[in-house]
C-alpha positions as CSV (number, residue, x, y, z in Angstrom):
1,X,1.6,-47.8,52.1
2,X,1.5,-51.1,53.5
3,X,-1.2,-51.4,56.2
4,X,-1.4,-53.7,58.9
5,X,-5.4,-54.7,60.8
6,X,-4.5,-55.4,64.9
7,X,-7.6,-57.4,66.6
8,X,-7.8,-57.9,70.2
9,X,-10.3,-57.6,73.0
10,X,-8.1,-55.4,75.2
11,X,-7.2,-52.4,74.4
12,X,-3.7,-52.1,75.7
13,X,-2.4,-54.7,73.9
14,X,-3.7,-53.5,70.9
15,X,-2.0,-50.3,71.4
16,X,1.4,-51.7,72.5
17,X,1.1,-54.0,68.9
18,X,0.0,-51.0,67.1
19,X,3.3,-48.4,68.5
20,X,5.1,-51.6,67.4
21,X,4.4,-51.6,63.7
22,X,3.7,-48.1,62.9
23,X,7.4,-47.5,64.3
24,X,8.6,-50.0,61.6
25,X,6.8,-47.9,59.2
26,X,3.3,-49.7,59.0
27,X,0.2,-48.4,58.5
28,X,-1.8,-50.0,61.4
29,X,-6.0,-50.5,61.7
30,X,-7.5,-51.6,65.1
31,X,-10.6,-53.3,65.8
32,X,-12.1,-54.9,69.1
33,X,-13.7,-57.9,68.0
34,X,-14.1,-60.0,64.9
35,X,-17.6,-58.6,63.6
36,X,-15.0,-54.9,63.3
37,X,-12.7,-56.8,62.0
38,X,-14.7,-58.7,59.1
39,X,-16.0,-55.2,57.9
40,X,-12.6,-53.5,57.9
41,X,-10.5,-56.1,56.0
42,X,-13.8,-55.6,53.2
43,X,-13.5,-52.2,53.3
44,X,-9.7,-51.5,54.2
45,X,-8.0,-54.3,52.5
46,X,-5.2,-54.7,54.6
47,X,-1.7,-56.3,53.8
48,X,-1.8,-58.6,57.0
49,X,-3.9,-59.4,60.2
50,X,-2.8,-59.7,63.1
51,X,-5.2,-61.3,66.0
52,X,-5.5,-62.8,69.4
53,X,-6.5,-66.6,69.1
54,X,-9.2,-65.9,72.3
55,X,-11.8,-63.3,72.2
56,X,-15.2,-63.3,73.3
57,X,-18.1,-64.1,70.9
58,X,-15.9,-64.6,68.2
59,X,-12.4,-66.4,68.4
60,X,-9.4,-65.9,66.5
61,X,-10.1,-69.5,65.1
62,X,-13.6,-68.5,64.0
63,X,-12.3,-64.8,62.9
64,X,-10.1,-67.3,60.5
65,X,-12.4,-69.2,59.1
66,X,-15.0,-66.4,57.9
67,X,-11.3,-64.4,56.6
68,X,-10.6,-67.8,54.3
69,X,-14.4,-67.6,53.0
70,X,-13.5,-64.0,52.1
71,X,-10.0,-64.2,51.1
72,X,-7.8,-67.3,50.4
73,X,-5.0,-65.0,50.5
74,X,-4.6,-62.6,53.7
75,X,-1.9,-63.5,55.4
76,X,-2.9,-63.7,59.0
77,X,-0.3,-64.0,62.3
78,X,-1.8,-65.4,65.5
79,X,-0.7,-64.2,68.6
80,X,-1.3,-66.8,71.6
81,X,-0.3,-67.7,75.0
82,X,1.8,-70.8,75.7
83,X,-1.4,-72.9,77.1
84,X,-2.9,-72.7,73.5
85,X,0.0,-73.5,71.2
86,X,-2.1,-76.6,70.1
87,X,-5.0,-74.6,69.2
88,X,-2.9,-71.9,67.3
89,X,-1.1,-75.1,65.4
90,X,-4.3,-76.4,64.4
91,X,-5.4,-72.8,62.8
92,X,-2.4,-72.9,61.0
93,X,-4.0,-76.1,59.0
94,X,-6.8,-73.5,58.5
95,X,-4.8,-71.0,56.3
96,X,-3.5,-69.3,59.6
97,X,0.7,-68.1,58.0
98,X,2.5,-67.9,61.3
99,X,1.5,-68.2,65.6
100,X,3.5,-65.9,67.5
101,X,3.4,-67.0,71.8
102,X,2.9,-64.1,74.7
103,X,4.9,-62.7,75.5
104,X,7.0,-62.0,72.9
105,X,9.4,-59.3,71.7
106,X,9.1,-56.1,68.9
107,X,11.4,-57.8,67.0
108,X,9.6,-61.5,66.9
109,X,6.3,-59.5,66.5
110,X,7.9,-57.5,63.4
111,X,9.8,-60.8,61.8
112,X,6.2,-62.3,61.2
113,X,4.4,-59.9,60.5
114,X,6.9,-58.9,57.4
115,X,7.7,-62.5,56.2
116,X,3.5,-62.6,55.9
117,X,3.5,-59.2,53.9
118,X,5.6,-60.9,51.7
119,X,3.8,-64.2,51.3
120,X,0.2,-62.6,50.7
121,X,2.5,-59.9,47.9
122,X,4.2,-63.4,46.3
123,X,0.6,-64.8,46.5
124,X,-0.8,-62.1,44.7
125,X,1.5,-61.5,42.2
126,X,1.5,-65.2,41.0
127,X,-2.2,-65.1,40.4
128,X,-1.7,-61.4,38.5
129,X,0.8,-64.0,36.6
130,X,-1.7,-66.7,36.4
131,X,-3.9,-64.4,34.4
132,X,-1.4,-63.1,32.1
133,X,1.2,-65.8,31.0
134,X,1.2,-66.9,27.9
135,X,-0.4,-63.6,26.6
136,X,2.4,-61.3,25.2
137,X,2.9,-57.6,27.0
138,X,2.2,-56.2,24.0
139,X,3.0,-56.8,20.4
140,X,4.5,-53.4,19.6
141,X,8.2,-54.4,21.5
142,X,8.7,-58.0,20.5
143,X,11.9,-58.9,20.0
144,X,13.5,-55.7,21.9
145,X,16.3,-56.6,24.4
146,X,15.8,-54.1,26.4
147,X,11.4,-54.0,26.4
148,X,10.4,-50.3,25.8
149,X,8.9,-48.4,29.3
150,X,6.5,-45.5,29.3
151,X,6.2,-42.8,26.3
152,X,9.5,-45.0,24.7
153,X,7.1,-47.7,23.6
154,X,5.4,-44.9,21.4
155,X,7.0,-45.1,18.0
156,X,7.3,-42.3,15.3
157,X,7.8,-38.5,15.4
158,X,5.0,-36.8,14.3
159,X,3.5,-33.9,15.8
160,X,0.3,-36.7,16.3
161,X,2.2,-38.4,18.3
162,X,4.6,-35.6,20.3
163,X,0.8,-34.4,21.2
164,X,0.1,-38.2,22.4
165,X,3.7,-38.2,24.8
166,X,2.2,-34.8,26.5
167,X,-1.0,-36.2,27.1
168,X,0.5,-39.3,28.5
169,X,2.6,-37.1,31.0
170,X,-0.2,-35.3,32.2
171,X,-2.3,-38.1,32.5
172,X,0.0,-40.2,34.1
173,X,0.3,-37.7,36.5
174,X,-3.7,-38.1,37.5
175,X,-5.6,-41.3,39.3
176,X,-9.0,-40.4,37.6
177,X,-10.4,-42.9,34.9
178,X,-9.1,-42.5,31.3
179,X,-10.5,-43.1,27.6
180,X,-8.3,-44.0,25.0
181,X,-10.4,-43.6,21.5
182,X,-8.6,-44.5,18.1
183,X,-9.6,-47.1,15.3
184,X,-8.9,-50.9,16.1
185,X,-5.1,-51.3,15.6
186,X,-3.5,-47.9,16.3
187,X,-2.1,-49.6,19.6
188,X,-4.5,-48.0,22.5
189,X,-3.6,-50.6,25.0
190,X,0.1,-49.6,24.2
191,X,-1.0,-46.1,25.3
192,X,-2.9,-47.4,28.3
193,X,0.7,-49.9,29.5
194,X,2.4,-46.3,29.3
195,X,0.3,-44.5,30.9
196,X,0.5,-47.3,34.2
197,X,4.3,-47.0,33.7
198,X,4.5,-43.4,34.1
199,X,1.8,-43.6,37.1
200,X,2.5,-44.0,40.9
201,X,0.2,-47.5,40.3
202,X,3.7,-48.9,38.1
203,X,4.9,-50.8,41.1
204,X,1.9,-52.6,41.2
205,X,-0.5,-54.7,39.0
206,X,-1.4,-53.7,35.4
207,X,-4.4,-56.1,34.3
208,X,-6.7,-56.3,31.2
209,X,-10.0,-57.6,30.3
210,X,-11.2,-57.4,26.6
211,X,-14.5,-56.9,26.9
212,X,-15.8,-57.8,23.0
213,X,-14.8,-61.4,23.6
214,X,-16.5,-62.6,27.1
215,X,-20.0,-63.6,27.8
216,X,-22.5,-61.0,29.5
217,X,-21.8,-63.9,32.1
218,X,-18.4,-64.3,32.0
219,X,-17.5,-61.1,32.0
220,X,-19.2,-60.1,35.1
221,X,-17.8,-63.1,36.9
222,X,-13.8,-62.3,35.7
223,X,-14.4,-58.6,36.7
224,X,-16.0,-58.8,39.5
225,X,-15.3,-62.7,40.9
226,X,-17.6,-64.6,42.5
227,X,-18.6,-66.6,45.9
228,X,-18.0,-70.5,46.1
229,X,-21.4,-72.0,44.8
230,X,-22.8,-68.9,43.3
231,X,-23.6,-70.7,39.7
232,X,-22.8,-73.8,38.5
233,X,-19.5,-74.6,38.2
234,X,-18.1,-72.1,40.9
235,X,-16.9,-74.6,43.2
236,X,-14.6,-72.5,44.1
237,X,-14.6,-68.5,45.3
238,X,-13.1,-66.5,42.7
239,X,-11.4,-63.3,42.7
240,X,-12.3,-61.1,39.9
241,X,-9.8,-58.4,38.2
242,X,-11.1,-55.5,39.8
243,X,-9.8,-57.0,43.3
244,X,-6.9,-58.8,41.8
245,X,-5.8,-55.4,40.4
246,X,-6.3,-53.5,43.5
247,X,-3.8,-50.4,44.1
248,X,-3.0,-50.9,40.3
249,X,-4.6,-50.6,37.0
250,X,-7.3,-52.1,34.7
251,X,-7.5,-52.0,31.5
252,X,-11.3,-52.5,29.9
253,X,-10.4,-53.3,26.5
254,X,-13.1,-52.0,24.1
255,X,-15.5,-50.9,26.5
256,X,-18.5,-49.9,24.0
257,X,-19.5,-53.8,23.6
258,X,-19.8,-54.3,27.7
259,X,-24.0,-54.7,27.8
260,X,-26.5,-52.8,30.1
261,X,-26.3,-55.0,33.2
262,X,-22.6,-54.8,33.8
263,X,-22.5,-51.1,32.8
264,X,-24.2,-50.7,35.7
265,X,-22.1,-52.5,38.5
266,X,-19.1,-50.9,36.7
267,X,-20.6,-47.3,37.3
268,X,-21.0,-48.5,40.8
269,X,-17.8,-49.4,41.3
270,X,-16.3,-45.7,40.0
271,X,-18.5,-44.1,41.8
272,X,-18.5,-45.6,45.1
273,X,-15.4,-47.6,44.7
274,X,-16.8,-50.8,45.7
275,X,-17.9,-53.6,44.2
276,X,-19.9,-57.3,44.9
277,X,-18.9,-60.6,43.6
278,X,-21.6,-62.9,41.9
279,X,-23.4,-64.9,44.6
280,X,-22.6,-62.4,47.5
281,X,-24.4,-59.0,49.3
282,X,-21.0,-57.8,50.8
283,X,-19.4,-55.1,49.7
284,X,-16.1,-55.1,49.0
285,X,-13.6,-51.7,48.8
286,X,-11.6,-51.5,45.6
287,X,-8.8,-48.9,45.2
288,X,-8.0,-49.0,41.1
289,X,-7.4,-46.4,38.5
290,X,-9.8,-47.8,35.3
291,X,-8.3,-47.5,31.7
292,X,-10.9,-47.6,28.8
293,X,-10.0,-48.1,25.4
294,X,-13.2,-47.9,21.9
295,X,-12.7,-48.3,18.8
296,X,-16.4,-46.7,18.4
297,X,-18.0,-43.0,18.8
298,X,-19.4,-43.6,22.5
299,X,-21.2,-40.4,22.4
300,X,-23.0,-41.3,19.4
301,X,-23.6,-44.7,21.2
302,X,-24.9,-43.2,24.4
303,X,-27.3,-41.2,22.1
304,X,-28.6,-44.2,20.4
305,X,-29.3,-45.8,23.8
306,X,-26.6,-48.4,23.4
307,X,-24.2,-47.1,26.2
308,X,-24.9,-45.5,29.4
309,X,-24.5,-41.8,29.8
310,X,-23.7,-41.9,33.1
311,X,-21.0,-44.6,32.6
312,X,-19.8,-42.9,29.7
313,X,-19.0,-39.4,31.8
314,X,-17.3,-41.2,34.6
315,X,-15.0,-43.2,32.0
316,X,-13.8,-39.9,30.2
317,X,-12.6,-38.2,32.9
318,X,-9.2,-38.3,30.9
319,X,-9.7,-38.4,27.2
320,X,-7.0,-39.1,25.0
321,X,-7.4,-39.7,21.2
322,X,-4.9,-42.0,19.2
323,X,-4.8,-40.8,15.3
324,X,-5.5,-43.6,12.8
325,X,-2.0,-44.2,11.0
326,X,-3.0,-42.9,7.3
327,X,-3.1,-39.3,9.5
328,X,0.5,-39.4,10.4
329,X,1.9,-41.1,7.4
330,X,5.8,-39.9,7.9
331,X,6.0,-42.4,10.9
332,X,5.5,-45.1,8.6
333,X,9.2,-45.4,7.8
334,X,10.2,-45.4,11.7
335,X,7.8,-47.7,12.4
336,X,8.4,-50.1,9.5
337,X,12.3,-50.5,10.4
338,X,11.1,-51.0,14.2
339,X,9.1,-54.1,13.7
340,X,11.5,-55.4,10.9
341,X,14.4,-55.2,13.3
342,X,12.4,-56.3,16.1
343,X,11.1,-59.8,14.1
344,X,15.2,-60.1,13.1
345,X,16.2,-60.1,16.4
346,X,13.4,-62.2,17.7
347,X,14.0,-65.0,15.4
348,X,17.6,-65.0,14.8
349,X,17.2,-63.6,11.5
350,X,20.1,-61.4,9.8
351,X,18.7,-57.7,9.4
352,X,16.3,-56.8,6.2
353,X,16.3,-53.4,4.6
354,X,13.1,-51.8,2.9
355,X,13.7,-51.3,-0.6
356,X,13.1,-47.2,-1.7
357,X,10.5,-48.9,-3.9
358,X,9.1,-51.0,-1.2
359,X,9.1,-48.0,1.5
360,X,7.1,-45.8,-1.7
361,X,4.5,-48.5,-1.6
362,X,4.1,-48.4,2.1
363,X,3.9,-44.8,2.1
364,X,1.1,-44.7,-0.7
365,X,-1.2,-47.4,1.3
366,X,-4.3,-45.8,3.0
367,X,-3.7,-48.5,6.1
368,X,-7.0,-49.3,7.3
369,X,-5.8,-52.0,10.0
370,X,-3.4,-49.3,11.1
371,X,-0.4,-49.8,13.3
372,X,-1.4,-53.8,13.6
373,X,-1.7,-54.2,9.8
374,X,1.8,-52.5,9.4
375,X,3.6,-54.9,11.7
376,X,1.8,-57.8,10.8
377,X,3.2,-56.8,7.2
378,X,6.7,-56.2,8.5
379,X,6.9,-59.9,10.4
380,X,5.9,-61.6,7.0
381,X,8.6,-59.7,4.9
382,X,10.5,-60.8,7.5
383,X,9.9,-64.1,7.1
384,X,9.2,-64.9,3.6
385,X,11.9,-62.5,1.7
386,X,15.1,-64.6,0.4
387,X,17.8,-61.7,-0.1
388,X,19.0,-59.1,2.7
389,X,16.3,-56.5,1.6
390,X,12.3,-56.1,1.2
391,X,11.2,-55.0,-1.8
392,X,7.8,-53.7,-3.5
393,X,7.4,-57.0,-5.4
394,X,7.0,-59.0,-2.3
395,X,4.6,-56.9,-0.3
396,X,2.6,-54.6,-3.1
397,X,0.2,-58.0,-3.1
398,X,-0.6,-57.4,0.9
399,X,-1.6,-54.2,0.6
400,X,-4.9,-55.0,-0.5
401,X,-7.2,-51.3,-0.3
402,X,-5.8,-48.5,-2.6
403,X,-5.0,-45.1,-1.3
404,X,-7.1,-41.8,-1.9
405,X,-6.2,-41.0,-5.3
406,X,-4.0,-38.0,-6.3
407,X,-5.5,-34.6,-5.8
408,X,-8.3,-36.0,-3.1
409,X,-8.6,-34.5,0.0
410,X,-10.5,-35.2,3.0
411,X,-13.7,-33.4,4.8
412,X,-15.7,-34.1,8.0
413,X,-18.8,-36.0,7.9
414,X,-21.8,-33.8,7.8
415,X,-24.9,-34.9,9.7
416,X,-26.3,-36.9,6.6
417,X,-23.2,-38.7,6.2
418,X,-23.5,-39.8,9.8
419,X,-26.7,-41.4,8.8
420,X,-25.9,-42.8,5.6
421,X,-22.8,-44.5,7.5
422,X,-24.6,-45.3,11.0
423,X,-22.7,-47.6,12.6
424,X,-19.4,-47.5,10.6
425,X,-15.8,-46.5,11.9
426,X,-15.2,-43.7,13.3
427,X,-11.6,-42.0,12.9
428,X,-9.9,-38.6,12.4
429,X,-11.0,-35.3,14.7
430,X,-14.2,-33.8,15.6
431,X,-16.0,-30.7,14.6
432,X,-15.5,-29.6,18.3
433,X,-18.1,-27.3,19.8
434,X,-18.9,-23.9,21.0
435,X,-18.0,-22.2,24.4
436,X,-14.5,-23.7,24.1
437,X,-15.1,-27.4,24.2
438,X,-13.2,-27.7,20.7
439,X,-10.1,-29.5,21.9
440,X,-12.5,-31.8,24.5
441,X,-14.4,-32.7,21.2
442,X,-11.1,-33.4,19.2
443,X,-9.9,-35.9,21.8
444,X,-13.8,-37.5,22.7
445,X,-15.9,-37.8,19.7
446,X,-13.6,-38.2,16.5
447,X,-15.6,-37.5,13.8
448,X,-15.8,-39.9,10.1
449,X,-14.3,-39.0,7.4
450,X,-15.3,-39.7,3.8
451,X,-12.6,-39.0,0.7
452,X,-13.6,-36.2,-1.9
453,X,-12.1,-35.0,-4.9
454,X,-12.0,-30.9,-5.2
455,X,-14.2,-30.8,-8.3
456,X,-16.7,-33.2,-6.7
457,X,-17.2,-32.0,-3.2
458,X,-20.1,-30.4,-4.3
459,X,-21.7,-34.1,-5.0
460,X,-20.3,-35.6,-1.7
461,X,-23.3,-38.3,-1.6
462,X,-21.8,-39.8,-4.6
463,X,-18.4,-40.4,-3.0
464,X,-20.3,-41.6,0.1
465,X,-22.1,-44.1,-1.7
466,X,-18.4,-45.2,-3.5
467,X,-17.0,-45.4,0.1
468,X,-20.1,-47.7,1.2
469,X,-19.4,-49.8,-1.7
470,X,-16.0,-50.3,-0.6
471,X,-17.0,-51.6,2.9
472,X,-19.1,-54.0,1.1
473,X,-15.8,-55.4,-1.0
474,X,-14.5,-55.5,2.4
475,X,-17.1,-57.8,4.1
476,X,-17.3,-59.7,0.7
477,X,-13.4,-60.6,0.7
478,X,-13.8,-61.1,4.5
479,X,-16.6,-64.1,4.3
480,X,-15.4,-65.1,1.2
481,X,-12.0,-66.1,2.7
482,X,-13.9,-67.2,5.9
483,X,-15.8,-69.7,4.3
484,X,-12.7,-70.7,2.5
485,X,-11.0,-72.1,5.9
486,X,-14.4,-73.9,7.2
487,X,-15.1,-70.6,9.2
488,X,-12.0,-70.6,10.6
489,X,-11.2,-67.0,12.5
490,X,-7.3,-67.2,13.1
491,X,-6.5,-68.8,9.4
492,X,-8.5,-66.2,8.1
493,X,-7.6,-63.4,9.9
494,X,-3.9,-64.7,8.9
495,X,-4.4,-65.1,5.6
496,X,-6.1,-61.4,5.2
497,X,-3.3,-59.9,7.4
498,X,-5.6,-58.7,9.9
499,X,-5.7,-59.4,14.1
500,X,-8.5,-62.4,15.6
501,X,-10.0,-59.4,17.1
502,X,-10.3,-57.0,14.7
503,X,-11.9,-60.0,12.4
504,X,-14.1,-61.0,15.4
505,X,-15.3,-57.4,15.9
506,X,-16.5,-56.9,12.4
507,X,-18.3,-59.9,12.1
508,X,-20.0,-59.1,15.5
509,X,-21.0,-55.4,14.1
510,X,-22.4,-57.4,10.6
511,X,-24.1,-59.9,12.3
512,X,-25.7,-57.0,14.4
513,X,-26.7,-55.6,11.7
514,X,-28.4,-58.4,9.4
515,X,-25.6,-57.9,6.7
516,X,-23.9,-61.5,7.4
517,X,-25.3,-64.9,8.1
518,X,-25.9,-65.6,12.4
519,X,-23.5,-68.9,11.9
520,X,-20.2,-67.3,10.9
């Protein structure tokens, strides 16, 4: 609803404005002096103001100049008598939109107020733009003529993923706070774009902020914005993503890495849905549904101290879990002829077929980059194969970690696997837990899982120890072909077939833990 703050002195023209614009449909706010006024638009955060030019103790002039230091953007609409026209000119060189003079009609009073909604929504949306060009929607439809909407940019049949649609729906449905949890790569911020597509918020903005790769600094600064002169280098007041994406969504990419200070001032804003930029005491009111996406076990991480409780239970209000793609292997194929035809039609490119040879040696690959690693295979195939199909020659050298043998099935971690893995991925389903909590625990806490052969379960430590061993092949071949580009992240990550971020992630976790040198 589009909401419209009246200031004037007297009461009767406030009311005859007021009548005017809620009988066009407005939502209209009155206050009787500028000091009201000030605290409302913070609080309210109205489309448009419209004031008097003279009041007592604080003028529509003055009221002006402390709105700019607030918000460059409010549109605000003057209303002044004909001895004043010179005065209302000269706050229009302020950042005043439009001066209406007394008397004047419905219909003049209606004309302005509408063409200044419409500047302050233009405004708005080209600095939602600002922060999103050149950044792709989302890798999972490029190339589509017709980009993919809602539950449609879900791909594959599975019962994994008919489970994922319903809890979209019923999500969608909701405006409480929502925790995507999946390994990096099965497309969470895919879910999340759904999810704010099949809202009432899909009319409005849909922002993201990945969290793993700002500053402590930074990060508060983009989130939250900050005041003219508040640090070095903020000569200019700043609006941060939380305000920019009021009445929509945000999207905190990989929430787990956000450190103890700014946990804190985002529990403040769930709770009391308001926040204060950096360099300022005012409060400022905040209407936006928050999106969280991990790649790690946050309840393990709030019992290790690392995450806020607190946070962590206003966050998973709505939990949804995204299976890692070796779980739902039969949409490989659907998948695999999405991106291929996708890349084709993106580059111009005559269609290419999987071979039944190639699609066997997708099918027999454990995936660990998931969803991103699939595509990322798809677009090369794309690229580099010479006839109209893709076979198994050309890709069985990308697919570089051997599926789980024949015969080997899969088991929950027990409690001293957790250990002897602290600090590894996390993927599959949880144990769940008593008094009915089982399906909470499936979609919250997805519990490891470690490969073991029938006639060895009985030895499980051994297999863990083989499955460590793998991870460090893993981080071998990773700073092995690191230090073959000169430390070079987006060569590297290209050259193993893996995303920037996934590559930055790991090498943030390893450096965490001692197991890589400080300078990579």
């Amino acid at each position: 609803m589009t909401t419209v703050l009246v200031v004037d002195d007297k009461e009767m023209l406030r009311d005859s404005v007021g009548t005017t614009l809620q009988r066009a449909g407005f939502t209209v706010l009155a206050a009787c002096d500028g000091a009201a006024a000030l605290e409302m638009i913070a609080r309210r955060k109205p489309d448009a103001v419209v004031t008097d030019l003279k009041m007592p103790n604080m003028t529509g002039v003055e009221l002006l100049s402390n709105i700019r230091a607030f918000d460059a953007d409010l549109p605000v609409v003057l209303m002044t008598a004909y001895g004043t026209v010179e005065t209302a000119v000269e706050a229009m060189s302020l950042g005043a939109f439009t001066y209406i003079t007394k008397p004047f009609e419905g219909d003049e009073l209606l004309i302005a107020v509408k063409r200044a909604i419409e500047h302050g929504r233009l405004k708005r949306e080209n600095a939602v733009l600002r922060l999103t060009s050149g950044a792709a929607e989302d890798s999972t439809i490029s190339g589509d003529e017709q980009p993919l909407r809602g539950v449609d940019r879900l791909i594959g049949e599975s019962d994994a993923m008919r489970r994922v649609r319903e809890q979209i729906g019923a999500i969608a449905a909701s405006h409480g706070s929502a925790l995507i949890a999946g390994e990096s790569g099965v497309g969470k911020e895919v879910v999340a774009r759904a999810i704010h597509e099949m809202s009432e918020r899909r009319g409005e903005a849909f922002l993201a902020v990945n969290c793993a790769a700002l500053s402590e600094s930074l990060l508060e600064s983009e989130l939250f914005g900050h005041e003219k002169g508040a640090f070095t280098g903020a000569d200019q007041l700043r609006k941060g993503r939380f305000e920019l994406a009021d009445r929509g969504t945000l999207l905190l990419d990989e929430v787990s890495e956000v450190r103890p200070q700014i946990q804190a001032k985002l529990l403040r804003v769930l709770q009391e849905r308001t926040l204060e930029r950096v360099g300022s005491s005012m409060s400022i009111g905040v209407d936006v549904r928050v999106i969280a996406t991990t790649n790690r076990d946050l309840p393990l991480e709030v019992d290790e101290g690392r995450f806020r409780g607190d946070l962590y239970y206003r966050l998973n209000v709505l939990p949804i879990h995204i299976p890692p793609l070796r779980e739902r292997m039969e949409d490989v194929p659907v998948l695999a002829d999405h991106f291929l035809r996708a890349v084709c039609r993106r580059d111009g490119r005559a269609m290419r077929d999987l071979s039944d040879d190639a699609l066997r040696a997708l099918l027999s690959y454990s995936w660990p980059g998931n969803v991103r690693e699939l595509q990322n295979i798809c677009e090369r195939a794309v690229v580099l194969s010479r006839g109209e199909g893709v076979d198994a020659e050309l890709i069985r050298g990308w697919l570089t970690q051997a599926a789980p043998a024949p015969g080997v099935v899969t088991r929950p971690m027990t409690v001293a696997d957790r250990h002897a893995h602290a600090g590894g991925y996390t993927n599959g389903h949880a144990n769940g837990h008593a008094n009915g909590s089982a399906a909470l625990a499936t979609m919250t806490r997805p519990a490891e899982h470690v490969a073991i052969a029938p006639e060895l379960e009985e030895h499980s430590p051994i297999i863990c120890k083989e499955t460590r061993l793998l991870d460090d092949i893993e981080r071998q071949a990773i700073v092995e072909t690191l230090l073959r580009f000169n430390g070079h992240r987006q060569k590297t990550a290209k050259a193993l077939g893996i995303g920037v971020r996934t590559l930055g992630l790991k090498l943030k976790k390893w450096k965490e833990d001692n197991l890589v040198s400080a300078s990579l």
